[in-house]
N, C-alpha and C positions, 0 to 999 in steps of 0.2 A: 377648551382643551386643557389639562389637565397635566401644566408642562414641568410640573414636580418631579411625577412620576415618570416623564421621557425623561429626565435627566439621573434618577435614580435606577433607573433599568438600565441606561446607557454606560452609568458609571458602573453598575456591577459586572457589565460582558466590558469592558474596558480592563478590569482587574484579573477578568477569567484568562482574556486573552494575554496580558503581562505573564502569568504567571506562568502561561504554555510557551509565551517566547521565552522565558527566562531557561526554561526546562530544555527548548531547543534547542539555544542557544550555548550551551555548554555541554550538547554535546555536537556541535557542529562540525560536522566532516568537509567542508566544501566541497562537497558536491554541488553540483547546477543546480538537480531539483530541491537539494533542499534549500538553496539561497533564494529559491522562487516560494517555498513555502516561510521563509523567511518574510522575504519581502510582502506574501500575501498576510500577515499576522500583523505588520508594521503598518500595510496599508488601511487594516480596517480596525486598526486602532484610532488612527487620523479619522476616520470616516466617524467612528465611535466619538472622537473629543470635537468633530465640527455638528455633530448632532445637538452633542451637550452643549454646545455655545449658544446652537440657534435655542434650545431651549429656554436658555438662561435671556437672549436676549427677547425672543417675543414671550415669555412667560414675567419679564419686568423685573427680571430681579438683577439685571444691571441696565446701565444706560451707555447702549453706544449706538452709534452714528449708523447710517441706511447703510453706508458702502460696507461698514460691518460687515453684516446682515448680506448684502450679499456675497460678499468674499468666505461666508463662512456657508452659504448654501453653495457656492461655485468649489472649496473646501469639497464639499459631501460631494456633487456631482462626478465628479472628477475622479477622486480616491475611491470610491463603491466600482466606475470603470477600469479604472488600473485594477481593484481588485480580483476583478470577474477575469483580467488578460493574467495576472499574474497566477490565480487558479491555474486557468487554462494551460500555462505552460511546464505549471510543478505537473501536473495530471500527465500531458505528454511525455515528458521527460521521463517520467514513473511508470507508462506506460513501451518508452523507446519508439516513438515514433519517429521515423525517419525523415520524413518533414523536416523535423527541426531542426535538422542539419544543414537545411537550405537557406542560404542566406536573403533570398528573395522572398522566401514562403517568409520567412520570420517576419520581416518588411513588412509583406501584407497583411498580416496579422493583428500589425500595431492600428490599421486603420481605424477601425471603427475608435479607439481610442483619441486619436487625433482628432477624428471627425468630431468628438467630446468636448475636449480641450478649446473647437472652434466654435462651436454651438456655445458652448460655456461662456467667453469671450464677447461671442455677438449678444448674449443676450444680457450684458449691460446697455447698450446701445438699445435693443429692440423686442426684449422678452423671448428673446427666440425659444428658449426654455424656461425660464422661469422672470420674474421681476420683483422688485420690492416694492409696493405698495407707498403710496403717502405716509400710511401708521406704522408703516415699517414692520409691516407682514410681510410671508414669502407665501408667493400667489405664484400659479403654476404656468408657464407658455402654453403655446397650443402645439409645441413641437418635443415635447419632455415624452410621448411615450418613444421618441428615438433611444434615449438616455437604455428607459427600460428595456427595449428588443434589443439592444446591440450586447446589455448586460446578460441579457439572458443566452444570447447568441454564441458567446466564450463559454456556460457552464452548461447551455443541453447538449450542446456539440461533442465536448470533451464525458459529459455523463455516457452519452450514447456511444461515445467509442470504449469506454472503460466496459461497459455491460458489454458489449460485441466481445474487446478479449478477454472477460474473464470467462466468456463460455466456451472460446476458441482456445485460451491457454490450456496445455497439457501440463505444467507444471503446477503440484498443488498449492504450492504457497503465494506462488505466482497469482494464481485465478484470487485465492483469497484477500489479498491486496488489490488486485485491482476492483473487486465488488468491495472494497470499503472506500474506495477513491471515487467509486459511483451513488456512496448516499453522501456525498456533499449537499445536492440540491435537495434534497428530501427532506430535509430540516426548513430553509428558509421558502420553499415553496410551499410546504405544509402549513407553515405557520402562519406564512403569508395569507393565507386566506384569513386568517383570525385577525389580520390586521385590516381585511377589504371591510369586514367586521364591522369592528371594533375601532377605524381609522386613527381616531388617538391615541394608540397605546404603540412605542415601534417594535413589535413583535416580528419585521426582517432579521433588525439587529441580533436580537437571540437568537433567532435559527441561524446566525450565521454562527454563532458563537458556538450553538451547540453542534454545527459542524464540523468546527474546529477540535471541540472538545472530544467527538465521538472517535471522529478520523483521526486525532494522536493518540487517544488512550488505545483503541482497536489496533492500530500497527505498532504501539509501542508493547501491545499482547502479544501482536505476528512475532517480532523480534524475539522477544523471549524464548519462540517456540522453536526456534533457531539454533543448531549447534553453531558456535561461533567458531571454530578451528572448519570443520567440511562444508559449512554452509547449508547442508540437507534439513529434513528435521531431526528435531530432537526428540527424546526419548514420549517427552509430554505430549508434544504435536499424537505423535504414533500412537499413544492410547486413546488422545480425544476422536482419531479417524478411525480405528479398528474399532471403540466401540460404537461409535454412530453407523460404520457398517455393518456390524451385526444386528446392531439394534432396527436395521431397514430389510431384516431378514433374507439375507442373502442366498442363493441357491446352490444346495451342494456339490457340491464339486468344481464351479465356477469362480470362485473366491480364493487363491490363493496366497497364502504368508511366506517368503524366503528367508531364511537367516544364514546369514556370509560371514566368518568372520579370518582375519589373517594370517596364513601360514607361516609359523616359525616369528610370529613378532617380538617374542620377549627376546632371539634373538639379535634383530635387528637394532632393538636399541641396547642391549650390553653391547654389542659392538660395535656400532656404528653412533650412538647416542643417544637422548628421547631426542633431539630437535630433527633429528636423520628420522625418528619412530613417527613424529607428527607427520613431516612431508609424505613419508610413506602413506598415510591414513590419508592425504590429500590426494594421493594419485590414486588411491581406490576409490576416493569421492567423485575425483571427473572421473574415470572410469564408467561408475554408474551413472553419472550426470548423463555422458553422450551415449551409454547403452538406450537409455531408456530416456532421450531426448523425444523420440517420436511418438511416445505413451502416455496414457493415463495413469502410469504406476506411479505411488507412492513410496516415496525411498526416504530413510533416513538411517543417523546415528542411532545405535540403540544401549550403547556405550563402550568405551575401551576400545578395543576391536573392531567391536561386532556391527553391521551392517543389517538392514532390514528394507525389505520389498514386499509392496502388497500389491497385487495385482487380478484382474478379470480375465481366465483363460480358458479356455474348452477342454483343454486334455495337460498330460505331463509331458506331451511332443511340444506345445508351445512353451513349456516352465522351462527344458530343459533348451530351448533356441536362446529364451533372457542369458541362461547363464553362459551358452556358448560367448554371446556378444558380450557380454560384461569380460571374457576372458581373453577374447582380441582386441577389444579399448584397451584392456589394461595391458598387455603385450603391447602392445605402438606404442604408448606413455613411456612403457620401460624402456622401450627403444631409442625414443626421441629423448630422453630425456638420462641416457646412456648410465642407469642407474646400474652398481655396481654389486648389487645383491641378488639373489630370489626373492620376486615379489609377488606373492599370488595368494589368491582365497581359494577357498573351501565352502561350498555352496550345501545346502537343505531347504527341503521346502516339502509343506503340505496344504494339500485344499481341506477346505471347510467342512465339517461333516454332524449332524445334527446332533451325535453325544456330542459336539463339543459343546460345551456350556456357556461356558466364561473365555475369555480373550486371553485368558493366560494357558490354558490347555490349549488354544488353537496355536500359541506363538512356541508352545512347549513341545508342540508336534513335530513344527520343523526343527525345532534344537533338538532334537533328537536324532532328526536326520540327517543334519551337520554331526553331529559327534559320531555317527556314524563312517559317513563321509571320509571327516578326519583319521578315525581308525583304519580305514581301509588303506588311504593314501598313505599313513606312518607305515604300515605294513608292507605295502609294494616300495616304499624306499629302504625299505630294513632288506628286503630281501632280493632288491635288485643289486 
C-alpha cells in the first residue's frame, strides 16, 4: 500500500475543507443548520488528520506505539459517524422537518452513534470492529460493516427525503436547494466504488470533500440569485428561469409573464422616507409570497419597484384570479399592520406567443400592459 499518497490526498481535502470553514465561518449567522454544517466540516477534518496519522504510522514514517494506532483508527471510526449524524441534521434543519423539534426524536437519532462509540470501545478489548495486529496493522473485525450501514443510514435517509421535497416544494428556490442538499452522497458513493477498486487510494475522502465543495459553491450561487431586501429572486434568477423556459418550448398561450410594479412610490418615500419605501417593497413581497404560496409560480424582484410572476395558466380568467389575490394579501398586510399610506400595485401580464423571439419582447409585453394599467387608474383618480 502506497501510504504516501493516502496522506498526500488526505492532506490536500484537509486544506480544501479549512478553506470552506474559513469562508463559512465568517459569515456565520448562528443559525442551527448552519452550526451542524459547521460542525460537519470540523468533523471530517478530524477524520481527514486521523487518516493521515494512520498513514504515517503504518506507512513507517514515524514510530509510535499500537495503542497509537488504535486510538487513531477509533479517531476515524467515530468522527466519519458523527459525521454522517451531523449531515443528517444540517439536511433536516434545511429541509424544516418537524421531527426536529422533538426532543425524543432527536434522542433517537443519536443512537446508532452511540451504538459507535461502544462498538469502538469494545473493540480494544475484542476486535469487535477492528484490532491492531502484532506489526501494528489495522485489521478489520467481523462486525465494522455496522460502522458502514449505520453511516450510510444518516445520509440515504436524509438524500431521500431532500429528493421527495424538492419535487413536492412549490417554491422555486426552495426545490433548488433542496436538490443540491440531495447530491451530497453522489460524490462519495460514486467515488466509492473506485475505491472497492483501487482499495489503496481513500478516494471516500475526496468525494467527501468534493461534496462539500459542490454543495457551498452551488448555494453560495442560490444566494446570489437572491434579492436580499424581498427575499424573492432576483433579476439574474428571472432570466436564468425564463430563458430555460423558453428554451423547453413552451405552448402558446399557456405560459404566462406578470409585471407589478408600485403605485405612487416615489411618493411614499419623499414622504414617509426610503427606509418607510423599503418596508413598503416588504409587504408587496409577503404579499406575493402568500398569494402564490400554493403554486408553482415564479416570483421575483425585477428591480426598484417592479415585481415579476411567471406562471402556467389556461386562460386570462386564471391571470386575472393571481392578481385578484395578490390584492387581498396585500389589503390584510395593510390592515394588520395599520400602515398609514396607500399601498397598492398595478398589475400587466401577457402569455407567450410564437413572434415572440427573445425573453425580452415576452417580459416587454406585459410592461406594456402595466403602463397601460397604470394610465387607466391615473385617469379614473384625475377624474373621480
Amino acid at each position: 500500500m502506497d501510504y504516501a499518497w493516502i496522506i498526500q490526498i488526505n492532506s490536500l481535502n484537509l486544506v480544501t475543507l479549512g478553506i470552506i470553514l474559513y469562508s463559512v465561518c465568517k459569515n456565520y449567522d448562528r443559525q442551527i443548520r448552519q452550526r451542524y454544517f459547521i460542525n460537519a466540516l470540523v468533523i471530517a477534518m478530524i477524520s481527514f488528520s486521523a487518516d493521515i496519522n494512520w498513514g504515517l504510522i503504518e506507512g513507517k514514517f514515524i514510530n509510535e506505539p499500537r495503542i497509537a494506532n488504535f486510538l487513531t483508527n477509533s479517531t476515524y471510526l467515530i468522527s466519519t459517524i458523527i459525521l454522517s449524524y451531523c449531515w443528517f441534521c444540517y439536511v433536516e434543519y434545511a429541509l424544516g422537518a418537524s421531527f426536529m423539534n422533538n426532543k425524543l426524536v432527536r434522542k433517537i437519532i443519536t443512537i446508532p452513534v452511540i451504538i459507535i462509540v461502544i462498538g469502538v470501545i469494545l473493540s480494544y478489548f475484542n476486535g469487535f470492529f477492528f484490532y491492531i495486529d502484532e506489526n501494528n496493522i489495522y485489521r478489520r473485525g467481523n462486525f465494522i460493516i455496522l460502522h458502514t450501514a449505520f453511516c450510510h443510514i444518516y445520509t440515504i435517509f436524509t438524500t431521500i427525503h431532500a429528493v421527495i421535497r424538492s419535487v413536492k416544494c412549490k417554491i422555486y428556490l426552495k426545490a433548488i436547494e433542496y436538490r443540491i442538499l440531495a447530491m451530497f452522497l453522489f460524490f462519495p458513493f460514486g467515488i466509492g466504488i473506485i475505491q472497492i477498486l483501487l482499495p489503496n487510494i481513500p478516494t471516500v475522502s475526496s468525494g467527501i470533500t468534493l461534496s462539500f465543495l459542490y454543495i457551498y459553491i452551488d448555494l453560495q450561487n442560490l444566494l446570489i440569485s437572491v434579492d436580499t431586501l424581498s427575499g424573492l429572486n432576483n433579476r439574474t434568477q428571472l432570466l436564468r428561469y425564463l430563458g430555460a423556459r423558453l428554451k423547453s418550448n413552451p405552448l402558446e398561450g399557456k405560459l404566462y409573464v406578470f409585471m407589478l410594479d408600485v403605485n405612487k412610490f416615489k411618493k411614499i418615500n419623499d414622504t414617509y422616507g426610503h427606509v418607510e419605501g423599503d418596508n413598503a417593497l416588504i409587504h408587496c413581497s409577503n404579499a406575493l409570497k402568500k398569494a402564490n404560496k400554493d403554486s408553482n409560480n415564479f416570483i421575483g424582484r425585477y428591480g426598484g419597484d417592479e415585481f415579476i410572476i411567471i406562471a402556467d395558466l389556461q386562460s386570462d380568467f386564471d391571470a386575472d384570479l393571481i392578481c385578484e389575490k395578490i390584492r387581498n394579501e396585500l389589503a390584510k398586510i395593510c390592515k394588520e399592520e395599520k400602515i398609514p399610506y396607500d399601498l397598492s400595485l398595478s398589475f400587466g401580464y401577457a402569455y407567450y406567443k410564437k413572434e415572440m423571439h427573445t425573453m425580452q419582447s415576452f417580459i416587454a409585453a406585459a410592461d406594456e400592459k402595466l403602463y397601460e394599467a397604470k394610465k387607466a387608474r391615473d385617469l379614473a383618480v384625475k377624474h373621480s
